[in-house]
C-alpha positions as CSV (number, residue, x, y, z in Angstrom):
1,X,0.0,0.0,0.0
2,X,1.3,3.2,-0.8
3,X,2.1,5.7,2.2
4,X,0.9,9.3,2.3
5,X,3.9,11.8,2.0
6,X,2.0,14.5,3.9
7,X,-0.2,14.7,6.7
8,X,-3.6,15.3,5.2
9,X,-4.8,17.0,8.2
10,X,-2.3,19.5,7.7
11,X,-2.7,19.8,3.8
12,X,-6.7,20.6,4.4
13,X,-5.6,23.2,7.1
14,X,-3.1,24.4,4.8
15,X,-5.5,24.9,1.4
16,X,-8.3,26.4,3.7
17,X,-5.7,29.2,4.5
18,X,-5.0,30.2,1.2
19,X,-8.5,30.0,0.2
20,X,-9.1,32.3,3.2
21,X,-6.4,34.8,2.6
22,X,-7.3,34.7,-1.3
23,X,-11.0,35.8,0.2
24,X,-12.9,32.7,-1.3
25,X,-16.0,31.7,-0.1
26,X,-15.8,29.3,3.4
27,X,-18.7,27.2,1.5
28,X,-16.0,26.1,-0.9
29,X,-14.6,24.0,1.0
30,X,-14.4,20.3,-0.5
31,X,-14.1,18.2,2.6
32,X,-16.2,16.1,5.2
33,X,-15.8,15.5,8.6
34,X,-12.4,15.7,10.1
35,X,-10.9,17.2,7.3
36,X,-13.5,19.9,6.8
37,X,-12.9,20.9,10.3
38,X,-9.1,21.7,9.7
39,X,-10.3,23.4,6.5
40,X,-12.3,25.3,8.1
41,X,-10.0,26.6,10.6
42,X,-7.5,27.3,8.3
43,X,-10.0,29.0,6.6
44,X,-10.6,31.2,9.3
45,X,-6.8,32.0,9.9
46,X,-6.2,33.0,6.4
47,X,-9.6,35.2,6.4
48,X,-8.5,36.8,9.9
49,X,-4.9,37.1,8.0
50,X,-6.3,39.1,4.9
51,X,-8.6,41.6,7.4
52,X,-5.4,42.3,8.9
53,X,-4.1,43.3,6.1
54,X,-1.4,40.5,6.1
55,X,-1.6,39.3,1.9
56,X,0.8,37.7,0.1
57,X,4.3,37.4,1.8
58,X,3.0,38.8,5.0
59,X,-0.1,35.9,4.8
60,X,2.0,33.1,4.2
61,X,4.9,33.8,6.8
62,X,1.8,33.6,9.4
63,X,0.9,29.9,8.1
64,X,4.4,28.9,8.9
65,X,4.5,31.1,12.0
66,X,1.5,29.7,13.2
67,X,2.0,25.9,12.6
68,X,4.9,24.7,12.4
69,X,4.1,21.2,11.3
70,X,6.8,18.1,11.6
């Protein structure tokens, strides 16, 4: 069986960020349970990222910052 390379907890908390800081809608999201709860907190990060004015550079530095994943 092949093995997963990345978390994908982390890569659902990861694309709801950028669809938060890009200002997408949070009904977008494409995942169920588990995974649409990371989205959605990523999500939320990334929208709270772009009110603040933190886009591009600034928005992605936070998602490192923030969580420092293995």
């Amino acid at each position: 069986m092949r093995r997963l390379k990345r978390d994908p907890l982390e890569r659902a908390y990861k694309r709801g960020f950028l669809y938060g800081i890009a200002g997408k809608s949070k009904e977008l999201c494409p995942y169920e349970g588990e995974k649409q709860f990371n989205w959605n907190n990523g999500w939320r990060e990334g929208f709270d990222a772009r009110c603040a004015g933190e886009t591009g550079i600034a928005g992605i530095h936070r998602l490192s910052e923030n969580h420092a994943f293995g």
